[in-house]
PQR file of N, CA, C, O and H, with PARSE charges and radii, in Angstrom:
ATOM      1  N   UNK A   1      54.733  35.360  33.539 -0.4000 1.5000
ATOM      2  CA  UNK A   1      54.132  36.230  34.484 -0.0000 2.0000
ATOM      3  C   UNK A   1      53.408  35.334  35.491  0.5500 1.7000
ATOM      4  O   UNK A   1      52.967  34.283  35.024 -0.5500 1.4000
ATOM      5  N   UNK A   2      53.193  35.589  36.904 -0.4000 1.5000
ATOM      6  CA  UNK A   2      52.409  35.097  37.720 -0.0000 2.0000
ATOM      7  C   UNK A   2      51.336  35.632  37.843  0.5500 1.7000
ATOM      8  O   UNK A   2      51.321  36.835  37.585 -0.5500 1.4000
ATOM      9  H   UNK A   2      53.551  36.442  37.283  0.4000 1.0000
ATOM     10  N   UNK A   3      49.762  34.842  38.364 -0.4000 1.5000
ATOM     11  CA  UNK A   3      48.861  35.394  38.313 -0.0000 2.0000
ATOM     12  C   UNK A   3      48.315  34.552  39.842  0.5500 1.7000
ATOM     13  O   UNK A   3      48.267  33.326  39.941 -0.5500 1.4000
ATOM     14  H   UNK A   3      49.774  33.864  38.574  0.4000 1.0000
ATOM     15  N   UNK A   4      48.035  35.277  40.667 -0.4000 1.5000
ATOM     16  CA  UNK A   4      47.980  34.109  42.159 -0.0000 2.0000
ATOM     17  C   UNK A   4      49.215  33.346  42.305  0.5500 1.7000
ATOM     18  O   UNK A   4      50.350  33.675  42.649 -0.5500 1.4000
ATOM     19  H   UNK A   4      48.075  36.273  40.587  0.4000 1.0000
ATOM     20  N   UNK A   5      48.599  32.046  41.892 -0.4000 1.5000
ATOM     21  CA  UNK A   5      49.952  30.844  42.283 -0.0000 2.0000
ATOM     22  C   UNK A   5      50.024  30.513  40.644  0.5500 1.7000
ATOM     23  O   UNK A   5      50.899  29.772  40.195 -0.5500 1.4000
ATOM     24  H   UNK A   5      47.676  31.779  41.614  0.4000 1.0000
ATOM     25  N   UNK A   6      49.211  31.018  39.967 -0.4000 1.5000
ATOM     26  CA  UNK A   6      49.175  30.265  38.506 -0.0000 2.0000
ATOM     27  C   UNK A   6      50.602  30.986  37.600  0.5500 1.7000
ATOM     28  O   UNK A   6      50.698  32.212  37.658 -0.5500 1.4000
ATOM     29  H   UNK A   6      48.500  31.620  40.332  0.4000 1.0000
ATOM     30  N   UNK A   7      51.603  30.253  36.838 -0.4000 1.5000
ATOM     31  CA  UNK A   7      52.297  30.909  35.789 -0.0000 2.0000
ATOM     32  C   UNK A   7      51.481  31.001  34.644  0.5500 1.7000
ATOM     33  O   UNK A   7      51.023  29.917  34.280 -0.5500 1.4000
ATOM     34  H   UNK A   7      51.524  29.257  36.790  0.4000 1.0000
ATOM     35  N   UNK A   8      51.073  32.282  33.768 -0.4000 1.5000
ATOM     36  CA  UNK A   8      50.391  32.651  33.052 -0.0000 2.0000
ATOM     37  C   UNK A   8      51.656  32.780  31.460  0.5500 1.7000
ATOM     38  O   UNK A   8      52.721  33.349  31.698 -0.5500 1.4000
ATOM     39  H   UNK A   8      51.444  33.162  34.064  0.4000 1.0000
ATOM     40  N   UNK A   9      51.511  32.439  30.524 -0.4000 1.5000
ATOM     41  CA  UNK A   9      52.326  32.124  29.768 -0.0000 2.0000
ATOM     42  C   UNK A   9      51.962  33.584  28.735  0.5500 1.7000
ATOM     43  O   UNK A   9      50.829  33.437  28.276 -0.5500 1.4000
ATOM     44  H   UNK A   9      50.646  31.976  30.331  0.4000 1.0000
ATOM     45  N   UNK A  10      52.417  34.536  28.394 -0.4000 1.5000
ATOM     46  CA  UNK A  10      52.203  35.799  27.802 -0.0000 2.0000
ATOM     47  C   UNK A  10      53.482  35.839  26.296  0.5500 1.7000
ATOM     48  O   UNK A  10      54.683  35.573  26.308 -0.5500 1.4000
ATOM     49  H   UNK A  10      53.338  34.656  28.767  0.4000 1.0000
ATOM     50  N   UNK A  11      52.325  36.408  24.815 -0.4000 1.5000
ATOM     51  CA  UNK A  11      52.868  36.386  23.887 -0.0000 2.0000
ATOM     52  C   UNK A  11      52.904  37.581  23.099  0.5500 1.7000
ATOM     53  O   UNK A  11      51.898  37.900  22.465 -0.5500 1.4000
ATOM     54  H   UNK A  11      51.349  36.624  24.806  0.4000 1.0000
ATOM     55  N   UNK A  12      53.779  38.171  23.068 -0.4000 1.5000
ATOM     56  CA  UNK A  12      53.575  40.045  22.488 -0.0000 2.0000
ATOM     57  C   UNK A  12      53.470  40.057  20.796  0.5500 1.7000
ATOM     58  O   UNK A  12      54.377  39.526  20.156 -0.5500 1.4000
ATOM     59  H   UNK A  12      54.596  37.911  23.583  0.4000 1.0000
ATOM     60  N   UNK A  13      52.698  40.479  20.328 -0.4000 1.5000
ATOM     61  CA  UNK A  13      52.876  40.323  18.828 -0.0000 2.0000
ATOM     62  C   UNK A  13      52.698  41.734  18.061  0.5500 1.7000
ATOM     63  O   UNK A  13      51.621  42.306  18.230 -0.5500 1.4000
ATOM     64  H   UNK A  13      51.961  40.910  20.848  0.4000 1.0000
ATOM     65  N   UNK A  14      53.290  42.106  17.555 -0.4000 1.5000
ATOM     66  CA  UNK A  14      53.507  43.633  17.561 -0.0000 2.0000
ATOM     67  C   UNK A  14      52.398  43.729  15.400  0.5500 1.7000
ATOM     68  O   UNK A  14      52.322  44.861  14.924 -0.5500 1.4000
ATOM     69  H   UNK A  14      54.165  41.642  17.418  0.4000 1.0000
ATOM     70  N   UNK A  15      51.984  42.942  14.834 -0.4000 1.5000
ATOM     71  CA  UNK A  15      50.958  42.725  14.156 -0.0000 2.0000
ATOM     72  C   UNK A  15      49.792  42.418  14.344  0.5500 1.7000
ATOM     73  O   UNK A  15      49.426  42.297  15.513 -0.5500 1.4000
ATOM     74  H   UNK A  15      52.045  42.022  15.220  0.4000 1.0000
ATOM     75  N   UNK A  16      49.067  42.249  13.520 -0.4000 1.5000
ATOM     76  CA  UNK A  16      47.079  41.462  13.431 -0.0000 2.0000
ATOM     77  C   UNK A  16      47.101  39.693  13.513  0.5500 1.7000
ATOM     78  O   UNK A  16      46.222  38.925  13.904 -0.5500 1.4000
ATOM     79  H   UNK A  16      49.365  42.347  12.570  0.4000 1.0000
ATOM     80  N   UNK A  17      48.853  39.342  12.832 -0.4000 1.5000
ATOM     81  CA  UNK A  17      48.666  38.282  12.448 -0.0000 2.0000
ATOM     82  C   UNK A  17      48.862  37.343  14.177  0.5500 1.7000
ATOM     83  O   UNK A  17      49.549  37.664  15.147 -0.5500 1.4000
ATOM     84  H   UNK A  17      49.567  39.966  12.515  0.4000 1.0000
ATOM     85  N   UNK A  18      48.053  36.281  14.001 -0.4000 1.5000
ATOM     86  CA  UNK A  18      48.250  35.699  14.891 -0.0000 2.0000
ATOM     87  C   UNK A  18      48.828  34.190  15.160  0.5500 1.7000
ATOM     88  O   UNK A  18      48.414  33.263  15.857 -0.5500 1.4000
ATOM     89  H   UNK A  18      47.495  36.020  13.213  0.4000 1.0000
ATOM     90  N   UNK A  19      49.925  34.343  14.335 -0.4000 1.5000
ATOM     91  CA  UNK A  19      50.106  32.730  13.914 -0.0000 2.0000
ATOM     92  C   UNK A  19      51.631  32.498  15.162  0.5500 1.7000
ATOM     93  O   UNK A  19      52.793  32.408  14.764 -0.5500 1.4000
ATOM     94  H   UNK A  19      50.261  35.096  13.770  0.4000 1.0000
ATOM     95  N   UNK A  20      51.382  32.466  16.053 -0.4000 1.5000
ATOM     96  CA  UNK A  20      52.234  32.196  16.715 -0.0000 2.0000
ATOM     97  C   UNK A  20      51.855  30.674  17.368  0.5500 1.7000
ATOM     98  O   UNK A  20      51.055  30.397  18.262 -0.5500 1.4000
ATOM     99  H   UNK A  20      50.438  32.539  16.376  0.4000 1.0000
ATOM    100  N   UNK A  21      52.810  29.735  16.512 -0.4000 1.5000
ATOM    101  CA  UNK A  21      52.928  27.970  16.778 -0.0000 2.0000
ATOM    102  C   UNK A  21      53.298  27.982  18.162  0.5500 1.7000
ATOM    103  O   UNK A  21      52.497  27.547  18.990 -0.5500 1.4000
ATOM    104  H   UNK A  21      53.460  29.960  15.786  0.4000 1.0000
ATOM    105  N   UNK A  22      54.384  28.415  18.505 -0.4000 1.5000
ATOM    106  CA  UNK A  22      55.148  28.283  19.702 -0.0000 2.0000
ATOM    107  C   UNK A  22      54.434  28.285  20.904  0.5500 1.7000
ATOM    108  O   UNK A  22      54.477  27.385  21.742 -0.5500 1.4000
ATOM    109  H   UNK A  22      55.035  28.768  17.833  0.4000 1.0000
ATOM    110  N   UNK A  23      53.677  29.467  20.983 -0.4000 1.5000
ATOM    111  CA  UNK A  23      52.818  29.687  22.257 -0.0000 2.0000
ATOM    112  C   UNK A  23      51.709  29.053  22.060  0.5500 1.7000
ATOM    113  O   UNK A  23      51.326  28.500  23.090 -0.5500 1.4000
ATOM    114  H   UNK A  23      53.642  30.198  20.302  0.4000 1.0000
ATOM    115  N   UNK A  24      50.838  28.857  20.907 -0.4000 1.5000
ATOM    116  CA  UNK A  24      49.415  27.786  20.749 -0.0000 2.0000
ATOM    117  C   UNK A  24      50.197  26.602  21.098  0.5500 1.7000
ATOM    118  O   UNK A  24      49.543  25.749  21.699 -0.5500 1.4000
ATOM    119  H   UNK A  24      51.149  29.307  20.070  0.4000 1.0000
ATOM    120  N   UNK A  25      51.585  26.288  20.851 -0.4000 1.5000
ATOM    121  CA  UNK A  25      51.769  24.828  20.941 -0.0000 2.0000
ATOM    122  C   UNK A  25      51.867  24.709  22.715  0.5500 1.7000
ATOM    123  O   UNK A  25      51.136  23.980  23.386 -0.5500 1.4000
ATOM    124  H   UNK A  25      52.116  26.981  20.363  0.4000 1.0000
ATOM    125  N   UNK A  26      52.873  25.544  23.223 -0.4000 1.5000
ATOM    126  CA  UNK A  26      53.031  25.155  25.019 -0.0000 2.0000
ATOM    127  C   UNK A  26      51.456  25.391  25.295  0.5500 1.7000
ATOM    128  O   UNK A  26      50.987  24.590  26.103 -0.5500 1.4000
ATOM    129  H   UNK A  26      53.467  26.135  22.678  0.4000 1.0000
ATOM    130  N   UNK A  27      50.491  26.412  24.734 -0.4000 1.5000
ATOM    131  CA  UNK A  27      48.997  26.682  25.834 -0.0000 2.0000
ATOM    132  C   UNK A  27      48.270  25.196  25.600  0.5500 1.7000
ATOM    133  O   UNK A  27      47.780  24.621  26.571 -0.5500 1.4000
ATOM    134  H   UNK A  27      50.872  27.063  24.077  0.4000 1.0000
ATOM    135  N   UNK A  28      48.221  24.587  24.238 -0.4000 1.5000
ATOM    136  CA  UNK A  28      47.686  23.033  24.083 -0.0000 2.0000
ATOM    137  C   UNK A  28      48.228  21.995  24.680  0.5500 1.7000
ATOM    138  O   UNK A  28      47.623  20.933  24.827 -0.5500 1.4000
ATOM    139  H   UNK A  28      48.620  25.054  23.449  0.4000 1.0000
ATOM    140  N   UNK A  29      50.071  22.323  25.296 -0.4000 1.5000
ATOM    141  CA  UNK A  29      50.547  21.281  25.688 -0.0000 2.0000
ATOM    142  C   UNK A  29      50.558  21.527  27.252  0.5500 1.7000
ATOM    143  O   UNK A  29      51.217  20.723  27.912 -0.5500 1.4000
ATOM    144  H   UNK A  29      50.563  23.186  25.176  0.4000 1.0000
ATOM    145  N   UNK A  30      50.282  21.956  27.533 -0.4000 1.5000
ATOM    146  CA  UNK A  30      50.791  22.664  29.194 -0.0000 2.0000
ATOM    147  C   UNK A  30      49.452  23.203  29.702  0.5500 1.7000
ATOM    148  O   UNK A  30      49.383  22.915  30.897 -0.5500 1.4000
ATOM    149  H   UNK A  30      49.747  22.609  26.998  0.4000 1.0000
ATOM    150  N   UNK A  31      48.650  23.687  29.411 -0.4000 1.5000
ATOM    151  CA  UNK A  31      47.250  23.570  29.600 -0.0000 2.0000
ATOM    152  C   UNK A  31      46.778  24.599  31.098  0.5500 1.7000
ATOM    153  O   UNK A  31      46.019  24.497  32.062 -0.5500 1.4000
ATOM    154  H   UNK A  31      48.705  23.921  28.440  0.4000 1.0000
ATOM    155  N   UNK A  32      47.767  25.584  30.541 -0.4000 1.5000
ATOM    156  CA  UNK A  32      47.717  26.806  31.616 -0.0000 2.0000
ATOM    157  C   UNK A  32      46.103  27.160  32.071  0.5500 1.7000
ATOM    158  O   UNK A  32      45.408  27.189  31.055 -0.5500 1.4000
ATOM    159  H   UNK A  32      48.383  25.667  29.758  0.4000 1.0000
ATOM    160  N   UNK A  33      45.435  27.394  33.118 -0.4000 1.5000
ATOM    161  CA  UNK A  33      44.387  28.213  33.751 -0.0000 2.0000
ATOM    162  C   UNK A  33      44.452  29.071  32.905  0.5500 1.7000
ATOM    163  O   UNK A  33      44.047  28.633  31.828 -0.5500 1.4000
ATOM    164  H   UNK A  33      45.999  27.371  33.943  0.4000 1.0000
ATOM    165  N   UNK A  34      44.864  30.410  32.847 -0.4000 1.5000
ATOM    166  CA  UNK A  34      45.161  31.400  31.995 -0.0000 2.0000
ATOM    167  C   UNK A  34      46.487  31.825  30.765  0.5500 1.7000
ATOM    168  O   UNK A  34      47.648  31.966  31.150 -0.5500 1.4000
ATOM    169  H   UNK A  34      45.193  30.767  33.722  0.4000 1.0000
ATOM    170  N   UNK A  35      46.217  31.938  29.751 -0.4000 1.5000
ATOM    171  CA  UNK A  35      47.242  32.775  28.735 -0.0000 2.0000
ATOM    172  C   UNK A  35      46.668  34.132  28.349  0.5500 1.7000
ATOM    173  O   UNK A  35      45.534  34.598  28.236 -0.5500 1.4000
ATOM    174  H   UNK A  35      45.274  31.823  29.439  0.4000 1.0000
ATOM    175  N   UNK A  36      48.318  34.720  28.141 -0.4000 1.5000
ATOM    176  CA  UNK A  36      47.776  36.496  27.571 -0.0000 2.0000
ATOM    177  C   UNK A  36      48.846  36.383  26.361  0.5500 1.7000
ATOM    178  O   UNK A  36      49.875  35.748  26.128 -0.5500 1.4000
ATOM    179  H   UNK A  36      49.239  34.342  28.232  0.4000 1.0000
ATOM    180  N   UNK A  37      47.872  37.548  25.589 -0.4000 1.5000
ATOM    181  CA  UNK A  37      48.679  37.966  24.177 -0.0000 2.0000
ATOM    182  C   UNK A  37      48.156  39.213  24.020  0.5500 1.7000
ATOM    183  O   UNK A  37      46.972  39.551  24.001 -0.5500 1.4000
ATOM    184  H   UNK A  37      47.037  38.064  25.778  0.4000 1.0000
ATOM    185  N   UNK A  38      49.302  39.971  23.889 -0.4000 1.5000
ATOM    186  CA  UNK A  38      49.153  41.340  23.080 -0.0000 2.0000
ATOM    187  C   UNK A  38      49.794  41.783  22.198  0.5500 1.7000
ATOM    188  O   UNK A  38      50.983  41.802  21.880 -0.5500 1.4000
ATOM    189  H   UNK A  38      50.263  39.697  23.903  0.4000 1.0000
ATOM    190  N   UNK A  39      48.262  42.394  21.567 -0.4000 1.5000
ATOM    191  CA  UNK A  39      48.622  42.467  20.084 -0.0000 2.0000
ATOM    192  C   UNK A  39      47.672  43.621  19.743  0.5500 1.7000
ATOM    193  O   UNK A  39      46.837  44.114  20.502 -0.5500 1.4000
ATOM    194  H   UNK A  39      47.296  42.379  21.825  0.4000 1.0000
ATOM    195  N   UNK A  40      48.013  44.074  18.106 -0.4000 1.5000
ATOM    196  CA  UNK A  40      47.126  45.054  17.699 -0.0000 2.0000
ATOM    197  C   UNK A  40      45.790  44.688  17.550  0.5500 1.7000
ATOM    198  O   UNK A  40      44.979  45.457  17.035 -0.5500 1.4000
ATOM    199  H   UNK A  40      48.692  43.674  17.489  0.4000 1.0000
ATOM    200  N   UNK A  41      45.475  43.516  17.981 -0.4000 1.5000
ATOM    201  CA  UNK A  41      43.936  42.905  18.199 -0.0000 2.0000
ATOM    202  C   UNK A  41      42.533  43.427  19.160  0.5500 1.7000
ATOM    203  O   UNK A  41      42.889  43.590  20.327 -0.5500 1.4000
ATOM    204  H   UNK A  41      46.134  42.891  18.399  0.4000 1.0000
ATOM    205  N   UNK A  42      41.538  43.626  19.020 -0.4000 1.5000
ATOM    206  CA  UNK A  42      41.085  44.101  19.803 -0.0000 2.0000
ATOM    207  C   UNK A  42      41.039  43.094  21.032  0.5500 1.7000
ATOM    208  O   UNK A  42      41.689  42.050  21.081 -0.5500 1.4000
ATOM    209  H   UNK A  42      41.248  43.494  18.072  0.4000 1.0000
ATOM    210  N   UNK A  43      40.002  43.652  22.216 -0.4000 1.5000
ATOM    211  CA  UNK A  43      40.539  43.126  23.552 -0.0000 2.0000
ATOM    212  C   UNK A  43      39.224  41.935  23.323  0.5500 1.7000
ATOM    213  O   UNK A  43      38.146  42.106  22.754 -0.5500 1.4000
ATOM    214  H   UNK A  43      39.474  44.500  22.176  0.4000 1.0000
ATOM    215  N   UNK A  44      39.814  40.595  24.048 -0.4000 1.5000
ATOM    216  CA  UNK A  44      39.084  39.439  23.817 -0.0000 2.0000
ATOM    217  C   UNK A  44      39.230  38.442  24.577  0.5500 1.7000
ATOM    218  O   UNK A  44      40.289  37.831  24.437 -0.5500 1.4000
ATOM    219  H   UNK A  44      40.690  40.456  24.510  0.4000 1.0000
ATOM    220  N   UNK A  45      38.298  37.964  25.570 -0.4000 1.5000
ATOM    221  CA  UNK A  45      38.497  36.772  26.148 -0.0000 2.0000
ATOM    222  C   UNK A  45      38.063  35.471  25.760  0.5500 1.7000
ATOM    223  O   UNK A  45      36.994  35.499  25.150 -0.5500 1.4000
ATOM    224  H   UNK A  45      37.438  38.461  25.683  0.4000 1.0000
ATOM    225  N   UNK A  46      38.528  34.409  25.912 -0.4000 1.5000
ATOM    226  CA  UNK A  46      37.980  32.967  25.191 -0.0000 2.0000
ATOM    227  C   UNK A  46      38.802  32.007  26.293  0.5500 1.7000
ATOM    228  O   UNK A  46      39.978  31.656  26.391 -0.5500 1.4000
ATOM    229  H   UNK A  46      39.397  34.387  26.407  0.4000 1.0000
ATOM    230  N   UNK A  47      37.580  31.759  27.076 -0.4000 1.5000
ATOM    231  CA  UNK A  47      37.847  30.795  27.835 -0.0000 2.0000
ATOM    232  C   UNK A  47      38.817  31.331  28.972  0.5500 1.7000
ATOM    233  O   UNK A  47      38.401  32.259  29.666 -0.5500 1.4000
ATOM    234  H   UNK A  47      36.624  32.043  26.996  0.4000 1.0000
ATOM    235  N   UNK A  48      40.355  30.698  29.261 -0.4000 1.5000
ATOM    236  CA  UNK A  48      41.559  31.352  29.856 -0.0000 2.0000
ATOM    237  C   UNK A  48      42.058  32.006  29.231  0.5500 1.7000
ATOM    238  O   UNK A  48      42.528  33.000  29.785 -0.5500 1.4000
ATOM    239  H   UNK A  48      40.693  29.945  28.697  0.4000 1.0000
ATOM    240  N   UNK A  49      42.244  31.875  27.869 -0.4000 1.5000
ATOM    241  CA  UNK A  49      42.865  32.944  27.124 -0.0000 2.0000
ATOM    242  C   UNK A  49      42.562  34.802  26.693  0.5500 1.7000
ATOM    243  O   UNK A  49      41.433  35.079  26.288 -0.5500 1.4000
ATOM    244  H   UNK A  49      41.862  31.067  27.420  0.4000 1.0000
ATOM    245  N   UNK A  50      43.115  35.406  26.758 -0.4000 1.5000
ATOM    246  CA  UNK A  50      42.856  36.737  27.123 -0.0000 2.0000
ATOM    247  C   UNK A  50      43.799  37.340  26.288  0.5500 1.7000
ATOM    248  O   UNK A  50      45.000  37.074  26.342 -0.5500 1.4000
ATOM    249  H   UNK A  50      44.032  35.181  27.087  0.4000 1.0000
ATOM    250  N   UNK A  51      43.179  38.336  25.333 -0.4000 1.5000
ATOM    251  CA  UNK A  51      43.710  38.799  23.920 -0.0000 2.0000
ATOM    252  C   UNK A  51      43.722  40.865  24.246  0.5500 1.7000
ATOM    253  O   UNK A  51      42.927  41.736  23.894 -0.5500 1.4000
ATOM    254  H   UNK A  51      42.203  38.552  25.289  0.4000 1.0000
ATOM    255  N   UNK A  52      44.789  40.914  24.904 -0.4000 1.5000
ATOM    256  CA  UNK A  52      44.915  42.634  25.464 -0.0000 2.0000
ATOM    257  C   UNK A  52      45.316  43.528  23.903  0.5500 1.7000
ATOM    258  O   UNK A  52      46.018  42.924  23.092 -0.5500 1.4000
ATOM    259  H   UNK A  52      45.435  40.206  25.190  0.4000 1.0000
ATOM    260  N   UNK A  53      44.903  44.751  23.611 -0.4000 1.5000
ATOM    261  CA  UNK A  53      45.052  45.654  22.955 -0.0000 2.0000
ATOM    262  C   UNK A  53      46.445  46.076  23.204  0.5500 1.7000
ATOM    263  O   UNK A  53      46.586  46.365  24.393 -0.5500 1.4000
ATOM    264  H   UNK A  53      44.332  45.242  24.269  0.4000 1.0000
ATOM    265  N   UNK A  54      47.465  46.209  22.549 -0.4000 1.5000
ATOM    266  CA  UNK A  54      48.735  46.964  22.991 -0.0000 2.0000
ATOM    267  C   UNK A  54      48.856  48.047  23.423  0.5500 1.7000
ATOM    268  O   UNK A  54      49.930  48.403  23.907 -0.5500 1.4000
ATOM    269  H   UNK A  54      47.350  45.974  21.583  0.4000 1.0000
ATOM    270  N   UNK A  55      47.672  48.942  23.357 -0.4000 1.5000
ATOM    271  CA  UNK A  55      47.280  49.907  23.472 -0.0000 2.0000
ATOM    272  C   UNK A  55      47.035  50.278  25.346  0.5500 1.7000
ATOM    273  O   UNK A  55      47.193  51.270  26.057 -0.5500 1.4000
ATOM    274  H   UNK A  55      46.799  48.653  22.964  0.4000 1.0000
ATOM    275  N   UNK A  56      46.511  48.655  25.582 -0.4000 1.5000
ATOM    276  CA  UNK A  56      46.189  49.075  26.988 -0.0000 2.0000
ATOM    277  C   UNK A  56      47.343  47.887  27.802  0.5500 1.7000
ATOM    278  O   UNK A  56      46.945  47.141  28.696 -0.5500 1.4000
ATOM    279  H   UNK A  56      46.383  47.849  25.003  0.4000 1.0000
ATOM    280  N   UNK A  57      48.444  47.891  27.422 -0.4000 1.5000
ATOM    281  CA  UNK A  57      49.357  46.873  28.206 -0.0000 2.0000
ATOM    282  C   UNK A  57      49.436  48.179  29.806  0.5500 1.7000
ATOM    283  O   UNK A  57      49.366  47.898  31.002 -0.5500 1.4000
ATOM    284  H   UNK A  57      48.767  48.497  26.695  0.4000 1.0000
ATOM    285  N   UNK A  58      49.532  48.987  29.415 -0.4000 1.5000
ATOM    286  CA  UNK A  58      49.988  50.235  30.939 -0.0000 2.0000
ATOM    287  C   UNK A  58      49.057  49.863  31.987  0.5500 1.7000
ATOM    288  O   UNK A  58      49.204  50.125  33.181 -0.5500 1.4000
ATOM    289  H   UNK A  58      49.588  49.215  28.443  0.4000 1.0000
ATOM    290  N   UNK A  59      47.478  48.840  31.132 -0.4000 1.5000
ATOM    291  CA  UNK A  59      46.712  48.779  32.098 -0.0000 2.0000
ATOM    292  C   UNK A  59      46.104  47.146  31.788  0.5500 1.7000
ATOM    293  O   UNK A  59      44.950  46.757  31.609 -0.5500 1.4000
ATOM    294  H   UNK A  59      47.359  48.628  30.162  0.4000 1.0000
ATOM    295  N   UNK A  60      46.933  46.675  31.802 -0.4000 1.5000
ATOM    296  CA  UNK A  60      46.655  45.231  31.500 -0.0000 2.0000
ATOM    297  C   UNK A  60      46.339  44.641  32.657  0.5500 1.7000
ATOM    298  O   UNK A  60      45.566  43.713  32.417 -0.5500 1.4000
ATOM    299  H   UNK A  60      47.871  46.991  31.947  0.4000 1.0000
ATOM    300  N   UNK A  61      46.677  44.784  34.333 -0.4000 1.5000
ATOM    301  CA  UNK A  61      45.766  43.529  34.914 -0.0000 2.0000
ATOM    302  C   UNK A  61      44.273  44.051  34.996  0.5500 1.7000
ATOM    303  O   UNK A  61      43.409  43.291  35.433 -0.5500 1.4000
ATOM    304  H   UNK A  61      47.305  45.537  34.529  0.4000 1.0000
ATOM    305  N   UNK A  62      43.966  45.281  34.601 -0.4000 1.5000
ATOM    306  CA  UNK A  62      42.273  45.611  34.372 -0.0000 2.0000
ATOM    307  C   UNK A  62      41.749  44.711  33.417  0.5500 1.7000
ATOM    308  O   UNK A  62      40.530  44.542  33.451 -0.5500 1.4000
ATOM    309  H   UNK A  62      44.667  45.898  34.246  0.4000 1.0000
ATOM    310  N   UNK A  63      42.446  44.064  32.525 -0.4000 1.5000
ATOM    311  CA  UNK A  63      41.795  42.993  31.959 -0.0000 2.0000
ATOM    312  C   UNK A  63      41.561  41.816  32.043  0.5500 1.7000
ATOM    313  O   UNK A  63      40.632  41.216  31.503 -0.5500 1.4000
ATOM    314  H   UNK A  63      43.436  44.202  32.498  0.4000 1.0000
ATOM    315  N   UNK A  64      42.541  41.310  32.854 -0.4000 1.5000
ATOM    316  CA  UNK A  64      42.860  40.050  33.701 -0.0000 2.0000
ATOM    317  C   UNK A  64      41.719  39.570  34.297  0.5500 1.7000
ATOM    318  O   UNK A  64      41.113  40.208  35.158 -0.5500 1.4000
ATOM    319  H   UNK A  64      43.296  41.798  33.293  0.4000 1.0000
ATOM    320  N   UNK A  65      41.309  38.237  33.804 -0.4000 1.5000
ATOM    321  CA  UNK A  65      40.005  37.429  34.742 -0.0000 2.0000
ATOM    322  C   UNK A  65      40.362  37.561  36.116  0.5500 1.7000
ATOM    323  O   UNK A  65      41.524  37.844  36.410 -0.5500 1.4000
ATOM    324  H   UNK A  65      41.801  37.719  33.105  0.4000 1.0000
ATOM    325  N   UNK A  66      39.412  37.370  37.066 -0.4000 1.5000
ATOM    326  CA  UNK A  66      39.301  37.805  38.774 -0.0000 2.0000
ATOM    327  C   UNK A  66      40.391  36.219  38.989  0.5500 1.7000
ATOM    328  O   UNK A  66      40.334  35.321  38.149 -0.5500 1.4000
ATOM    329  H   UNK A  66      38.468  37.141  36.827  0.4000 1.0000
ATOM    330  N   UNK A  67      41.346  36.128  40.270 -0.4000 1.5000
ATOM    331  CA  UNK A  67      41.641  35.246  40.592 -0.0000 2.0000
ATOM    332  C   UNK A  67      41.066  34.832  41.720  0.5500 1.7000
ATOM    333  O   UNK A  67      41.138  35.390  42.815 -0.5500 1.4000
ATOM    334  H   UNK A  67      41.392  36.858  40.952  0.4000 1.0000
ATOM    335  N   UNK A  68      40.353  33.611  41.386 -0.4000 1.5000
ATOM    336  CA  UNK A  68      39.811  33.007  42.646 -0.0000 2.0000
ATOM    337  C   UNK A  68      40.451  31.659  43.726  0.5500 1.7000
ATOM    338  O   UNK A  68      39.824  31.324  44.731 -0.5500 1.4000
ATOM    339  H   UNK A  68      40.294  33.158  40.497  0.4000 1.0000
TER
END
């Protein structure tokens, strides 16, 4: 997904569990401004990373940090 000029790297996880290597491995190696994941998790930001409710993907850039 694009976010401004930034590619934002997005991981859908349709469980609680959050063990997805693949995407922790490119966000540690590639060192995106922003990542998104949605999941049955509640909604959570940490740092660039941004943890959407599946619940609210219909309204997911309302969660999206401001692009400056």
């Amino acid at each position: 997904m694009q976010l401004g000029l930034d590619v934002v790297p997005v991981e859908v996880k349709a469980g609680v569990d959050k063990k997805g290597a693949t995407f922790k491995s490119y966000v540690l190696n590639r060192h995106p401004r922003h990542a998104i994941r949605f999941s049955r998790r509640n909604l959570r930001r940490d740092g660039g990373f941004t943890n959407i409710p599946l619940y609210l993907a219909p309204r997911f850039e309302a969660c999206l940090p401001d692009v400056t």
